[in-house]
Structures are given as C-alpha cells and as structure tokens.
N, C-alpha and C positions, 0 to 999 in steps of 0.2 A: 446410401447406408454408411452411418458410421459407429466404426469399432475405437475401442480404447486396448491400445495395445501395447501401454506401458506397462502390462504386467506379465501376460504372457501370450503366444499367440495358439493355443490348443484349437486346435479344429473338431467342432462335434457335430456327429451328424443326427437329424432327429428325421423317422420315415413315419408318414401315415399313409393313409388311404386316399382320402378326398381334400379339400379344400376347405370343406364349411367345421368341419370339425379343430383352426386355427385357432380360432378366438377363445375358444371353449378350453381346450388344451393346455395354451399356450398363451395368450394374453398379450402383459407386457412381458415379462418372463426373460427374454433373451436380451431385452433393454437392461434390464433392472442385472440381472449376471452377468453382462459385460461389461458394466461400469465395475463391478465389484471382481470379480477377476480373469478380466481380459478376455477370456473368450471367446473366442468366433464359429458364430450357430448357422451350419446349412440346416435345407428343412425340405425334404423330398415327398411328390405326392406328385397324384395325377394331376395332368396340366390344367389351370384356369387360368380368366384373368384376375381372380380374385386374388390366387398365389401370388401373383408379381403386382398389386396393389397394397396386399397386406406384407410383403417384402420389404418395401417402403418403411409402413409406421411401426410396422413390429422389429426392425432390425436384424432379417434374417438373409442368406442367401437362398436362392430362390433353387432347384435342384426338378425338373420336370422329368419323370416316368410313370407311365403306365404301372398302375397297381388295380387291379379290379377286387373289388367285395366277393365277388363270386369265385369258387374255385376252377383256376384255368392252368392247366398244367403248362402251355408252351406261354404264354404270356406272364405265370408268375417265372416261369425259367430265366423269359427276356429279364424282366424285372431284375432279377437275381443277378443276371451278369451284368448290368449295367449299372446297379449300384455299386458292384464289385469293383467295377472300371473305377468310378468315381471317387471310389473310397484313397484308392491307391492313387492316382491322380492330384486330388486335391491333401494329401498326406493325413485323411481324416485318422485318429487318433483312438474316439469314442464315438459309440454309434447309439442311440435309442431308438427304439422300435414302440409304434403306438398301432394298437386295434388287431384285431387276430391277425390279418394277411400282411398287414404293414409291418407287423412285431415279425410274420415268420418270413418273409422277402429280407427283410433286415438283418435279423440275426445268419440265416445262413450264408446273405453273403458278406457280413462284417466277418464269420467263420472263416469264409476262404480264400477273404482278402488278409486274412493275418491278425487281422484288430483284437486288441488283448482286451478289452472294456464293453463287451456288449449287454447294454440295459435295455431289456426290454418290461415295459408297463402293461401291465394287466390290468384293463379298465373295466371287465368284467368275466363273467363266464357266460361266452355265449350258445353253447349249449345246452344251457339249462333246460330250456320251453323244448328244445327239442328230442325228438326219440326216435328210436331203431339206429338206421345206419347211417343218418345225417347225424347222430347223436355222438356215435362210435369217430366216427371220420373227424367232427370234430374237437372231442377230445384229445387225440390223438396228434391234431394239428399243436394243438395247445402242448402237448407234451413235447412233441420236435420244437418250438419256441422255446420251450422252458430248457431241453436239452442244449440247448445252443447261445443260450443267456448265460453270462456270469454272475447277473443281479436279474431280479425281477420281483418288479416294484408293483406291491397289491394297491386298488387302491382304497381297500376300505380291510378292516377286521376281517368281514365276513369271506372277503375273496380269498384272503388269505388261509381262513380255514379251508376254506374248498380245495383249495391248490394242493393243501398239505394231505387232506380227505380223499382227493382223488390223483394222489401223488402226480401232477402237473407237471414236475422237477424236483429236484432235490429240494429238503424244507429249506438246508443253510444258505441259499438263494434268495430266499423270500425278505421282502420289509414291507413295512405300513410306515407313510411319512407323516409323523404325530398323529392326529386325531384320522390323518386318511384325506381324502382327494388327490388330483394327480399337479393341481394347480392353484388352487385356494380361487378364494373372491375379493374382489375389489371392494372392501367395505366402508374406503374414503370416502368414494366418489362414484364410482360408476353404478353401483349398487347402494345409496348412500339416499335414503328416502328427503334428507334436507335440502338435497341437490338436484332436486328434478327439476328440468325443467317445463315449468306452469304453462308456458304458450304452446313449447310442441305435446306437453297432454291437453291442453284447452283443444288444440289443433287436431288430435286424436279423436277426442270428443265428439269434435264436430263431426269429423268422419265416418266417424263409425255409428254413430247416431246416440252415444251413450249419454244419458242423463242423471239423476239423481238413483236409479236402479241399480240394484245390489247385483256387481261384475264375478266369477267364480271366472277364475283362468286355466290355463293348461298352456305350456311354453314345452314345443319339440316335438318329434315325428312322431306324425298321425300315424299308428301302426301297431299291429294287433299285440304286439308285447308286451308296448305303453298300457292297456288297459283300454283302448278308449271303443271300443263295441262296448263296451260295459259301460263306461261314462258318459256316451249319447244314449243311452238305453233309465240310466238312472237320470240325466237329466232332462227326459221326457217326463218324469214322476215331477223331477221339483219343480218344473214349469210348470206341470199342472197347478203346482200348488200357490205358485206365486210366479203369473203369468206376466210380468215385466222386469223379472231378473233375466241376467244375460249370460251366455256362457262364450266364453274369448278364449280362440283355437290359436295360437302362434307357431304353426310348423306346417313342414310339405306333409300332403296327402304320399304316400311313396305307395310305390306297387308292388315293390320287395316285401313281405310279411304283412301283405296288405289285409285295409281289415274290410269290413262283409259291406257289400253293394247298399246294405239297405244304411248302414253307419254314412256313407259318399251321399248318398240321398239325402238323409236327415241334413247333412252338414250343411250342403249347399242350397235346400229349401229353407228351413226352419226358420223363419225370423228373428227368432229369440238367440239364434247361434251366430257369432263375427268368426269370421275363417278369414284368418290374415293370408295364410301363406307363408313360405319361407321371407325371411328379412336376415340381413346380416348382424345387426342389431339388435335382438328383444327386448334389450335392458325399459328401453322408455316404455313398451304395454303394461310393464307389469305397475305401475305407476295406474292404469286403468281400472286393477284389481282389487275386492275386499276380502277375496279365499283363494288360496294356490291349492291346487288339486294333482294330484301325482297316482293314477289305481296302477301302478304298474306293476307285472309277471316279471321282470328283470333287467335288474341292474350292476353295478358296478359300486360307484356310488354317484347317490345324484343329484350332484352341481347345481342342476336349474331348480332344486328346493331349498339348497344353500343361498341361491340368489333372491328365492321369493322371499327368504326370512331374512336377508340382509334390509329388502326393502320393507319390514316390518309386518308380512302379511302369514297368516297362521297358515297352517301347510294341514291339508290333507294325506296321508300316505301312506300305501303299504306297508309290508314287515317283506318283503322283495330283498333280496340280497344287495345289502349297503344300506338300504333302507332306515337300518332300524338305528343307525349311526348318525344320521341326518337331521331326525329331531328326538327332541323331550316328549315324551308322552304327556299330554295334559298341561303342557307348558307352554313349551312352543308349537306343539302340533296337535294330531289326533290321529292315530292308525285306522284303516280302513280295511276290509278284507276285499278280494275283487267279486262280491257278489252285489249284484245291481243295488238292490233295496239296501243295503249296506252303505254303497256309497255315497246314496240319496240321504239318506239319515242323516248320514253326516254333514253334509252340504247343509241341508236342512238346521242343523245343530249350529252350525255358525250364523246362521243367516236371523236365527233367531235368539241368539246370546251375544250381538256385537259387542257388549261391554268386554266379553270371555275373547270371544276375536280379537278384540285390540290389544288384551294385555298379552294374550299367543303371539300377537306379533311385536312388540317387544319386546319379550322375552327371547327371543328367535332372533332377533338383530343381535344381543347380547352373547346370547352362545355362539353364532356365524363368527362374529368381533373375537371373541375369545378363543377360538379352535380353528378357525378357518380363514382368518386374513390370508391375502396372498402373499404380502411377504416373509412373513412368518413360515411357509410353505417351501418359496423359494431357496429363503438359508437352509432350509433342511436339506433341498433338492443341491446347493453348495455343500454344504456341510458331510452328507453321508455319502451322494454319487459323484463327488469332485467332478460335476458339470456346469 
C-alpha cells in the first residue's frame, strides 16, 4: 500500500460489519482522497481474506475484529474495546461508523477513546419491516449511534426525513451528500455500457445458456426485504407468458431474513431462473441484462439501481425508502408496488415496449452521470466531513 503523505498524515478509521459490503461502500474512494489530501484510511471488519486482498487494490489498512450482525452483548463489548485500543494506538484522529452494529461498536468506542470526529453513515433504517420489540430494540440502537455521532450522514432524502421523524439524533447532525448515496458509481468505466467487455459477456453467455431471450435481472441478497418471494411469484406469471425469457438472480440465498422454502425451490428448479450466487464482482452480469428489477420493502438508497442505469438499462422499482430518489418516473424507470401481478405487469410492460426500454435506459445513464458520479461524491465526502 501506498499513501501520499506530503500533505498530511490524518489517520481515519472507517468500521463495518463484513467484508462484502467494501466494494459497494467504498470503491476506490480512499485512493482517489489520499492523493487529494494525504490521508491515511484503516478499515475495520470481521476477518476475511477478502479484507486483506482488497487492502491491496483499495489502499486501505487492513484492521481485523469481530463485529457480528446479530445482537451480542459480550462480543459487541469485546468489539468496543478493541477498537478503542486501536484507535489510541494507531493515533486515529476520525472514526466512521458504517451499517447499524458497525456504526454503534464505532461510535462508542471512538466516544471513549477521546476522538472528537465521530461520523457515523446511515445507510438505511433498518427497522422499518420490523415490529414489536425487535422494532423498539432497534430503534433505539439507532438512537445510542446517533447519540454518540457528531455527524451522521443520511444516505438518501428520505433517511433523513426519518431520522429527523423518529428523532434518531439531534436533526443538526444530520446531512445528505448532494443528490445522496454514501459513495456514488463508477460511470467511466466500471459501470460504463461502451466498456464492457464482449468476450467475458460472450463467455457469460455461453455459460449461463443465454441467447437471443429477453434477460430481466436482480443483483443482491436473496432476502425477504428485497422483495423477492414476490418476484419469483410474479415471474411464474411472466414466464407463463413468454416462456424463453430468463430471470438472472446475482446474490447469496442468506438464511437471515430468509425468504419462504417454496421461493429456494422455484430458484434452484426453474429452468427459466440463472442463480449466480454471490461473486465479488456484478458489474459484468448486468451487461447480460434488458430490465433491472428492484420490488424491494427496504432501503437506504439503492446503489445497485444507480449501477443498472449507469449501464443504461431501465429499472424497475419500488417507492421503498430512497427509492423514489434513484429514478425518474417514466423516464429512467417505472415504480412498482410489491404486489405480485403488479410486478409482472411491469416486466411485462418492458418486454413489450423495447423501443420505451432503451430510451429509460439512457436516460438513466444521463441522470446516474449527472447526480451520482463517484467523484463528484467523494469531493463532497472531502469537502463537508474533512475525511
């Protein structure tokens, strides 16, 4: 790893949960602001080897603790103190805090290691779908985060409302960076529909058995939030209807918020359905795609609709919180509700107006480009949280 540290040597620390959620996050991000000013980014999470591979080409120090998703009282404790070591150790300066547990292991103990700069990102409300006392418990988590933040960075309009709606924190905490996401997209290159490369989609093709048949996508965890018991359910309707269109799954099946037996069935029988699985990479399926489909009960905001419409493909989407920030009604996208036949309609609606498709997805590359570049993101993320 190399820093540029003729400007200054600030140490920041950035905590999440897992691993896979780097790319997404975080990008190039700590390349691109450590050229610009000096900088030096650790990045704590549970151990992989994927952390100390993407260490490497992301530019980050690498920072390995146990952070569990789930609530665990003596393990977030360990958590808490060991970050707290580390902070005082390495002279860390500023801390961010990313995802419920990672935001609240981070800010308490950047709290009581002394650190005057604790940002923590709200990348959504995650209990929304939920109710009773899983509801309360986690509210409340969300409020000790927000308590214990100096900043806290929504990452869409709508979070922000909420935050302020269900007094999360104080509101003068609160920002939206520009248009909202916590990281923007690559709309060069990575995400960039002139730059794909033709042999590894040919290569695709070939594998996944795709031919000249109208592809409808979904990129990210199989999981009852996401919407997708509803989306195997409507896309039993549109196969019916046009039985050599294909539907392309790109995420783990997860057993956390898992969705109903008879959805695992569909996925792994159904001919008509490709179930990738997790990959560290999506960027290149969506290149496979002629509809990005998103029915999801909750979000933050969501990234993998800014990427579908980077790659100029029209988006399906809820009105889901952050949602309704991610596309144009009628322009670049089309709202959906999460009722089955609803979804299917819409599918439906694309599949048979390609000319209305194409022009959604260029229009959707154009507003991505104009709102959502990533660097344009990052100077904000210099600019407002001097990180």
């Amino acid at each position: 790893m190399k820093f540029n540290k003729s400007i200054s040597e600030t140490e920041i620390l950035h905590v999440t949960t897992v691993s896979f959620v780097i790319n997404h996050f975080f990008g190039k991000q700590f390349i691109y602001l450590n050229k610009k000013n000096g900088n030096r980014y650790h990045l704590a999470c549970s151990g992989s080897s994927e952390l100390y591979e993407l260490s490497n080409s992301l530019n980050f120090i690498p920072f390995k603790v146990e952070i569990t998703r789930s609530i665990s009282p003596l393990k977030d404790l360990q958590a808490i103190i060991k970050i707290c070591k580390y902070i005082k150790k390495n002279n860390i300066s500023k801390v961010v805090g990313h995802t419920p547990k990672g935001g609240m292991v981070a800010m308490i103990a950047s709290f009581l290691a002394g650190t005057e700069e604790r940002i923590y990102f709200r990348h959504g409300i995650i209990y929304e779908t939920s109710t009773g006392y899983k509801k309360k418990l986690m509210r409340n988590i969300e409020r000790l985060t927000g308590f214990f933040a100096t900043k806290v960075v929504c990452v869409s309009n709508s979070v922000k409302y909420i935050s302020e709606r269900d007094r999360l924190n104080h509101p003068s905490k609160n920002i939206v960076l520009g248009a909202g996401t916590c990281n923007g997209i690559d709309t060069s290159f990575k995400f960039n529909p002139k730059y794909k490369d033709r042999t590894q989609t040919d290569l695709l093709k070939l594998k996944y058995n795709i031919h000249e048949e109208q592809v409808i996508g979904y990129v990210g965890r199989l999981v009852k939030d996401k919407g997708i018991d509803e989306l195997i359910l409507a896309w039993e309707i549109v196969n019916a209807k046009y039985p050599d269109s294909k539907l392309l799954l790109v995420g783990p099946i997860e057993e956390r918020d898992s969705i109903s037996n008879y959805s695992k069935k569909v996925i792994l029988d159904n001919p008509s359905i490709i179930f990738v699985d997790f990959v560290i990479d999506a960027s290149p399926f969506f290149s496979l795609m002629n509809v990005f489909v998103l029915p999801t009960y909750r979000e933050g905001f969501p990234t993998v609709s800014l990427e579908a419409s980077s790659m100029e493909l029209p988006v399906i989407i809820t009105r889901a919180t952050g949602c309704s920030e991610a596309i144009i009604d009628n322009k670049t996208g089309i709202y959906t509700t999460n009722d089955v036949a609803n979804i299917a309609e819409k599918i439906i609606f694309y599949m048979e107006n390609k000319n209305i498709a194409l022009e959604h997805g260029r229009q959707g590359r154009i507003f991505v480009k104009n709102h959502f570049e990533e660097t344009k993101i990052w100077d904000l993320i210099s600019k407002e949280l001097k990180i």
